[in-house]
N, CA, C and O atoms as a printed pandas DataFrame, in Angstrom:
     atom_number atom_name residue_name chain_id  residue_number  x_coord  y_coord  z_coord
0              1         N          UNK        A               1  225.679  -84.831   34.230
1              2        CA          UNK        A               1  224.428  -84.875   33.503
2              3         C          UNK        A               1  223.373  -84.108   34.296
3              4         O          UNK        A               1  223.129  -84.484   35.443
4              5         N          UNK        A               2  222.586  -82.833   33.666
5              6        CA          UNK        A               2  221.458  -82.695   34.149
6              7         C          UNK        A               2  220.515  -83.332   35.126
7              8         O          UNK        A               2  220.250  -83.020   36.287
8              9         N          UNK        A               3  219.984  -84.502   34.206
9             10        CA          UNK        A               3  218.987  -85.695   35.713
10            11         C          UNK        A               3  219.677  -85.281   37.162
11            12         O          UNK        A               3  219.266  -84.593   38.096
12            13         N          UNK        A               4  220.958  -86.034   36.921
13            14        CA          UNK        A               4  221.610  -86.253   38.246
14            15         C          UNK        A               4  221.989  -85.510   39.263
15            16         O          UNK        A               4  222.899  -85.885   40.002
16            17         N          UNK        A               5  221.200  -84.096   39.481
17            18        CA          UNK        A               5  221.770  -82.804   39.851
18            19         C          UNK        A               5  220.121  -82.719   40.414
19            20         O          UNK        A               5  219.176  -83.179   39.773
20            21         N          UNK        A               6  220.014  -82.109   41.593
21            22        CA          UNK        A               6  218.763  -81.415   41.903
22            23         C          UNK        A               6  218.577  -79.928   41.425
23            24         O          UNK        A               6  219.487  -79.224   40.988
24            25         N          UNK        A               7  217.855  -79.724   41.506
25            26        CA          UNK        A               7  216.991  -78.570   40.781
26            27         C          UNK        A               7  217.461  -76.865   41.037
27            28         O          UNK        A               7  217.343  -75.817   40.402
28            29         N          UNK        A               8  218.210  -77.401   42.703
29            30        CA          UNK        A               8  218.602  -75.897   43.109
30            31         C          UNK        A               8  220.034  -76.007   42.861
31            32         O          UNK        A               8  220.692  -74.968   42.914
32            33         N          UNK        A               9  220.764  -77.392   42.530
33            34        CA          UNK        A               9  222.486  -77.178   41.735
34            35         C          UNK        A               9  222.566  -76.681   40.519
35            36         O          UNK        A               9  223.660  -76.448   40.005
36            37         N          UNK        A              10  221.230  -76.421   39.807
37            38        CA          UNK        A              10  221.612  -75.642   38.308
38            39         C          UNK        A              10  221.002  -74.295   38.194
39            40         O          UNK        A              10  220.074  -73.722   38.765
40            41         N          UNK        A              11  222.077  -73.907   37.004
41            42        CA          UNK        A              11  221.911  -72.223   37.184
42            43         C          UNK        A              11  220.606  -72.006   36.636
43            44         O          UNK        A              11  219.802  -72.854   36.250
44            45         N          UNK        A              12  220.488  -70.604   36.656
45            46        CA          UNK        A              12  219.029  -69.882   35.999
46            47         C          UNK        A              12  218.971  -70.746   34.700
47            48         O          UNK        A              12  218.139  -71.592   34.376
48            49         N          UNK        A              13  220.277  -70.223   33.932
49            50        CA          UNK        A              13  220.165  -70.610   32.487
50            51         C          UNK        A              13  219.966  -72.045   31.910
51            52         O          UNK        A              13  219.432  -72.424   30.867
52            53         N          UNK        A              14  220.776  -72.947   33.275
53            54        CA          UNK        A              14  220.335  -74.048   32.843
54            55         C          UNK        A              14  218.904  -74.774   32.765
55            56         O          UNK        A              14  218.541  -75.661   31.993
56            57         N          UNK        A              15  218.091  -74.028   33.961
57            58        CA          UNK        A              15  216.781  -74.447   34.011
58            59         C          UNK        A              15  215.891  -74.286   32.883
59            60         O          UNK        A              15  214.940  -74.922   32.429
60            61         N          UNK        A              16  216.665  -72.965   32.505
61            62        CA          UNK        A              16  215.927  -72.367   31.097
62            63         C          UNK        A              16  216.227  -73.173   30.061
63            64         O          UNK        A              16  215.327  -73.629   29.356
64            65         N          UNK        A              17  217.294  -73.399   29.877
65            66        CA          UNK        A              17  217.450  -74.341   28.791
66            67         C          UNK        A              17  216.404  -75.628   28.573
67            68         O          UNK        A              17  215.679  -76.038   27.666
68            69         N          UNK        A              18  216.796  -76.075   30.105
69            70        CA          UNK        A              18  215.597  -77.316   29.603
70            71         C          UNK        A              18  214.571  -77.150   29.113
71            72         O          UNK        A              18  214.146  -78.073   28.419
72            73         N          UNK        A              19  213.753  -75.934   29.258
73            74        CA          UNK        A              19  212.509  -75.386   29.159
74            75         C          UNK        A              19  212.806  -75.387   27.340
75            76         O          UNK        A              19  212.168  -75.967   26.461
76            77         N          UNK        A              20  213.977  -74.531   27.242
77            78        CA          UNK        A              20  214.060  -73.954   25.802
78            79         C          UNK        A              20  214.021  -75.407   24.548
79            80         O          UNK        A              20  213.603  -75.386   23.390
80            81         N          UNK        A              21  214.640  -76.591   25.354
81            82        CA          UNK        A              21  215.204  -77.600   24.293
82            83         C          UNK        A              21  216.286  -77.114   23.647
83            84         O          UNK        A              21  217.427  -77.454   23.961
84            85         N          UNK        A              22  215.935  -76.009   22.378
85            86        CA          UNK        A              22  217.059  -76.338   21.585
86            87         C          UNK        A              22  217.250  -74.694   21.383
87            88         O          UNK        A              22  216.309  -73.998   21.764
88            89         N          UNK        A              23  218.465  -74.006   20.781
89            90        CA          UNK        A              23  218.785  -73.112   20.691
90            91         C          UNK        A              23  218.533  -72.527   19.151
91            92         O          UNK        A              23  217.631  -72.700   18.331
92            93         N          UNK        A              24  219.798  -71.733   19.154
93            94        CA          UNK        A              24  219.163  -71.400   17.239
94            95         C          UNK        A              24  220.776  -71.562   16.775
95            96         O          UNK        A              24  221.763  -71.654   17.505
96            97         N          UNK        A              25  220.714  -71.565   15.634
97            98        CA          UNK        A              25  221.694  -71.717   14.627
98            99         C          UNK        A              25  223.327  -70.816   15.543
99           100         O          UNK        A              25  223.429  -69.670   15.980
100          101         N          UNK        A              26  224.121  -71.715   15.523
101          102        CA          UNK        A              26  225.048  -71.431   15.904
102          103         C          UNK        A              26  225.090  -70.721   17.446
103          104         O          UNK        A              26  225.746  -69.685   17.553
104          105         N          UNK        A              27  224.396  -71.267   18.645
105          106        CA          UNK        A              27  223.922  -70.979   20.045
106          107         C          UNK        A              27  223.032  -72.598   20.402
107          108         O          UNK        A              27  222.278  -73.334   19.766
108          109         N          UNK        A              28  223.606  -72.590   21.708
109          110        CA          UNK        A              28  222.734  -74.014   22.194
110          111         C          UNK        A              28  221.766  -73.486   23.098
111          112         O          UNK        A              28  221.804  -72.256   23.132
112          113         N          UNK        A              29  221.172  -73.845   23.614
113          114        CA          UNK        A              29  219.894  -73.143   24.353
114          115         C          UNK        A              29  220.376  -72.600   25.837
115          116         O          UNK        A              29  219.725  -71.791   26.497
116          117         N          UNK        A              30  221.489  -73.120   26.201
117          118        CA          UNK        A              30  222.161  -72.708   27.254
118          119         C          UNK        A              30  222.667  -70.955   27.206
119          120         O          UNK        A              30  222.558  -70.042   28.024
120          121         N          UNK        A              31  223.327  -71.057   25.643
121          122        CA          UNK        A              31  223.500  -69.786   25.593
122          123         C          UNK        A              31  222.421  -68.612   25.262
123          124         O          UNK        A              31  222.580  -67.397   25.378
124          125         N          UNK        A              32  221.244  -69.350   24.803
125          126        CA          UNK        A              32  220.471  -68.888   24.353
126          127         C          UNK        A              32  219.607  -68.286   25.451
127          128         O          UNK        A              32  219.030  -67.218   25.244
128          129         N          UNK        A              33  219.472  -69.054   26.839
129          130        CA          UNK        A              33  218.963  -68.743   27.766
130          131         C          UNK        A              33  219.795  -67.589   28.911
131          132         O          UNK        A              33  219.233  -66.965   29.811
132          133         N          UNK        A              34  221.049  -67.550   28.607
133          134        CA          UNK        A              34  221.775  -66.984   28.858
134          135         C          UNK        A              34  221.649  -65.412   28.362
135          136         O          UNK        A              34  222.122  -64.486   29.021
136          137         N          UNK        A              35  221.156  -65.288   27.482
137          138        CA          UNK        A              35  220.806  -63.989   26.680
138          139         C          UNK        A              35  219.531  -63.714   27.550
139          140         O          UNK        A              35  219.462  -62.706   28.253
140          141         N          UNK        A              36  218.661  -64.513   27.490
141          142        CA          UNK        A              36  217.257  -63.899   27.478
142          143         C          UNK        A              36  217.091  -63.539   28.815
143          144         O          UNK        A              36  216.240  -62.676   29.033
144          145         N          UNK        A              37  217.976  -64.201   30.175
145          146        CA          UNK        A              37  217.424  -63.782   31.322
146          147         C          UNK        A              37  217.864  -62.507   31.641
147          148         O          UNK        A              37  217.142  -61.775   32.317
148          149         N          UNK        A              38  219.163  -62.071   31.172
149          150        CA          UNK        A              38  219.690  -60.600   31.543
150          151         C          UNK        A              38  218.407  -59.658   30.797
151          152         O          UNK        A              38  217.973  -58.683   31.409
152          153         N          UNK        A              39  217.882  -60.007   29.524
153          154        CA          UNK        A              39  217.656  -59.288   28.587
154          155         C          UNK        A              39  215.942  -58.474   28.775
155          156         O          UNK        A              39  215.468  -57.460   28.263
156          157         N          UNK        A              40  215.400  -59.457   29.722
157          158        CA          UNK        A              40  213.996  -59.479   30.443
158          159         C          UNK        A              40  213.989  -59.458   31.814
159          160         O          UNK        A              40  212.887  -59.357   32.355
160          161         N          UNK        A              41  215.211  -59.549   32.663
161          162        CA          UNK        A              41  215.310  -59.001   33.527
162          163         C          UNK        A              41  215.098  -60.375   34.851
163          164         O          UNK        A              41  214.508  -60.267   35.926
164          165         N          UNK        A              42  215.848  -61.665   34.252
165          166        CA          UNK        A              42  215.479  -62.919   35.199
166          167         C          UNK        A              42  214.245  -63.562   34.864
167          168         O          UNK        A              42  213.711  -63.146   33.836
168          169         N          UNK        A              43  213.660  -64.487   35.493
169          170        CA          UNK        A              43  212.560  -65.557   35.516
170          171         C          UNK        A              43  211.075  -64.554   35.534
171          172         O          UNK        A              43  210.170  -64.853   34.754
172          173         N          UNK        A              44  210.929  -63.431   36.426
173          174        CA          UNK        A              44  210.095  -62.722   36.451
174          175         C          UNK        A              44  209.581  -61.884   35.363
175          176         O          UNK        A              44  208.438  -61.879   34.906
176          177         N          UNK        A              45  210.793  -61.033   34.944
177          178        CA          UNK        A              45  210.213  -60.450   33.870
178          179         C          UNK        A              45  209.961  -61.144   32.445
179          180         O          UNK        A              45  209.205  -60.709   31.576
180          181         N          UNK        A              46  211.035  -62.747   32.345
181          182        CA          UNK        A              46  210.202  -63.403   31.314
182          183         C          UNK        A              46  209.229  -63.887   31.310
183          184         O          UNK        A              46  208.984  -64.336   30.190
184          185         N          UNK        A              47  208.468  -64.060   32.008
185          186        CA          UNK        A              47  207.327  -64.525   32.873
186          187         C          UNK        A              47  206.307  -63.745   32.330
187          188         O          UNK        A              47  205.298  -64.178   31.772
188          189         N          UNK        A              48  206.768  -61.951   32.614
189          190        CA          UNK        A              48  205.843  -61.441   32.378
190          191         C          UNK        A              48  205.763  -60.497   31.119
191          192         O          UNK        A              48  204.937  -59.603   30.938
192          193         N          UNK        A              49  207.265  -61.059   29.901
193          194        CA          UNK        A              49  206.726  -60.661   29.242
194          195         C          UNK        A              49  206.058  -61.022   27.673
195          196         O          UNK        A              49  205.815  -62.154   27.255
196          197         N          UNK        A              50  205.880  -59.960   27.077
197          198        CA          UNK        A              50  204.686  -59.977   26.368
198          199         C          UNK        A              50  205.169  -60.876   25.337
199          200         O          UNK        A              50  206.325  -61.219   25.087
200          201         N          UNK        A              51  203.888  -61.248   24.688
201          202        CA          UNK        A              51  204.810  -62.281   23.053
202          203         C          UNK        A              51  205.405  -61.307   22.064
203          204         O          UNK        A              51  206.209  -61.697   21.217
204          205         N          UNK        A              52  205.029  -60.067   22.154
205          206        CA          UNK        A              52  205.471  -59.680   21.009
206          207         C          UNK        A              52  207.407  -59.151   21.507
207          208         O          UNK        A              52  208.418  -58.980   20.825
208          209         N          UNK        A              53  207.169  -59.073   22.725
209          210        CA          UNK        A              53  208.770  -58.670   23.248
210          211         C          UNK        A              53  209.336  -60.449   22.952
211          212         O          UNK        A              53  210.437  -60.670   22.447
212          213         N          UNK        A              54  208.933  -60.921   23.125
213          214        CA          UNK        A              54  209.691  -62.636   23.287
214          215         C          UNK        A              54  209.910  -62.863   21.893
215          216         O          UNK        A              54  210.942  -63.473   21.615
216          217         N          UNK        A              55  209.117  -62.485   20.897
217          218        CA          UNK        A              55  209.169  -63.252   19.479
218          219         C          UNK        A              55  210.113  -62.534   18.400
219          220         O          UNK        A              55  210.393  -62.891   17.256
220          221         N          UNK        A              56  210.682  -60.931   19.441
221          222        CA          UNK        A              56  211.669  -60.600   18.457
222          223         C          UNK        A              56  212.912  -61.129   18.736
223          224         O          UNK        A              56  213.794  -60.891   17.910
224          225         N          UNK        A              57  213.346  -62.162   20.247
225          226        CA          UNK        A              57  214.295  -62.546   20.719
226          227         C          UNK        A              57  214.980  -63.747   19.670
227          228         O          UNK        A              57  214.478  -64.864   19.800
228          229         N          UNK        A              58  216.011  -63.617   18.712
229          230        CA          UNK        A              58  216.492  -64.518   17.668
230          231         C          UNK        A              58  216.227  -66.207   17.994
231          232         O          UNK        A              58  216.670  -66.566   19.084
232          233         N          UNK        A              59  215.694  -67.045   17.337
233          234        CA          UNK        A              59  215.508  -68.295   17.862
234          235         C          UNK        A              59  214.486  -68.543   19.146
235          236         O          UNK        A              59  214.504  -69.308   20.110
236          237         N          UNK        A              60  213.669  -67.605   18.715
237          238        CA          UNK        A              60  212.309  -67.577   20.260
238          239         C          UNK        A              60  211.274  -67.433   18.705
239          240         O          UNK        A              60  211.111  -66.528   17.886
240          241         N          UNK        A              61  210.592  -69.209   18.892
241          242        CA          UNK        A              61  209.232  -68.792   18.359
242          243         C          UNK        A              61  207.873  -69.121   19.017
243          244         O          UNK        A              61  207.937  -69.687   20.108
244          245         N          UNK        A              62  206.905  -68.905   18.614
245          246        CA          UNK        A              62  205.717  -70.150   18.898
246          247         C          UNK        A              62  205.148  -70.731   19.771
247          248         O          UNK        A              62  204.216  -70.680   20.573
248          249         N          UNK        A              63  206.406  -71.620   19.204
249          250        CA          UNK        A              63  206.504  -73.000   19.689
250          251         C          UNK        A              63  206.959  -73.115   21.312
251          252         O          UNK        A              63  206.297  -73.686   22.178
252          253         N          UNK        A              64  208.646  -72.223   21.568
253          254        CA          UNK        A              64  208.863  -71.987   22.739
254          255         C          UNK        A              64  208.173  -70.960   23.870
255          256         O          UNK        A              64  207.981  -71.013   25.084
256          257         N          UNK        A              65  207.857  -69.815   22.597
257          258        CA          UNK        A              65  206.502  -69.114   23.380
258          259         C          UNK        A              65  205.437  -69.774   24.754
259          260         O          UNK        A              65  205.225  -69.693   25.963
260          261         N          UNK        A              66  205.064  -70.368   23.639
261          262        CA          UNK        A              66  204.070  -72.030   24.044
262          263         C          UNK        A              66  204.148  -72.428   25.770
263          264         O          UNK        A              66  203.519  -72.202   26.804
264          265         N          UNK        A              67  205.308  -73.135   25.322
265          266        CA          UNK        A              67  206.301  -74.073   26.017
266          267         C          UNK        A              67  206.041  -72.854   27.806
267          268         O          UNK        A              67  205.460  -73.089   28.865
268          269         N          UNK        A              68  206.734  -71.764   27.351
269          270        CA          UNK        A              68  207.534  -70.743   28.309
270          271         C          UNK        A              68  205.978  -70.515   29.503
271          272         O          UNK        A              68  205.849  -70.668   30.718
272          273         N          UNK        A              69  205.001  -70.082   28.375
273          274        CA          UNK        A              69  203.919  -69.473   28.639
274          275         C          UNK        A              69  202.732  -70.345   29.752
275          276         O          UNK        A              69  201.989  -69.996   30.670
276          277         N          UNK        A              70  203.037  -71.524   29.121
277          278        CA          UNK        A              70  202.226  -72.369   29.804
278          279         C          UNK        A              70  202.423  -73.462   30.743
279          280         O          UNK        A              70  201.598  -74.199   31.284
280          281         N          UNK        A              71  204.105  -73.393   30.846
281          282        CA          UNK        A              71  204.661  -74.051   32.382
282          283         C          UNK        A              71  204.683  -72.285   33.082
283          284         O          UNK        A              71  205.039  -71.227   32.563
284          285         N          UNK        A              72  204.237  -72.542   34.190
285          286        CA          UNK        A              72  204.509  -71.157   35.010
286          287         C          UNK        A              72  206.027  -71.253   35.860
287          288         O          UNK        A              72  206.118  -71.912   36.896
288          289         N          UNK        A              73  206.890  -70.698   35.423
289          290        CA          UNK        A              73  208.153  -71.302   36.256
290          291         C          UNK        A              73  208.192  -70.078   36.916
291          292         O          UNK        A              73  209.238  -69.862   37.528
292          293         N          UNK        A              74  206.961  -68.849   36.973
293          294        CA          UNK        A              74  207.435  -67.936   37.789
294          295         C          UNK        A              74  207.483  -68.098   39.431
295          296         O          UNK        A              74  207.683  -67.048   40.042
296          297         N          UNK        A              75  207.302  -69.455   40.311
297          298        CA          UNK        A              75  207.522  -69.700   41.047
298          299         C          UNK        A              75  209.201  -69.947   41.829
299          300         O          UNK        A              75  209.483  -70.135   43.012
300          301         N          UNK        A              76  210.098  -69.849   40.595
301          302        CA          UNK        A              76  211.452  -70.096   40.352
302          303         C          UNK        A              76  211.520  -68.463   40.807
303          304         O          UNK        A              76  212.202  -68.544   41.829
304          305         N          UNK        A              77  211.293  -67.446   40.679
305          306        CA          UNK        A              77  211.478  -66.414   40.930
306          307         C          UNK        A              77  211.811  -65.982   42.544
307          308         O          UNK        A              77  212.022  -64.805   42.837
């Protein structure tokens, strides 16, 4: 289980996931996060990028925008 694991036993993607909650239709957020860190280049460049690059990412809205934008996890970097 997640809880039971400290913070530096899980991967990039898993951290992301938690962040993400939930994935999109047929992808769990694991995989979903799995896409986005190669795709932006790790924690940094999602960090830094823009909404309009994030909101064409399938199952990235808003809401996770939101979420992404306003925990700073670029310290994870």
């Amino acid at each position: 289980m997640l809880l039971d694991k400290e913070p530096e036993a899980l991967s990039d993607a898993a951290l992301l996931a938690i962040l993400l909650r939930t994935g999109r239709q047929g992808q769990d957020a694991v995989a979903l996060a799995r896409e986005m860190l190669p795709k932006f280049g790790g924690y940094r460049g999602l960090m830094s990028a823009t909404y309009e690059d994030l909101i064409k990412t399938k199952g990235i809205g808003k809401a996770k925008i939101g979420k992404q934008k306003g925990l700073n996890i670029g310290h994870l970097c």
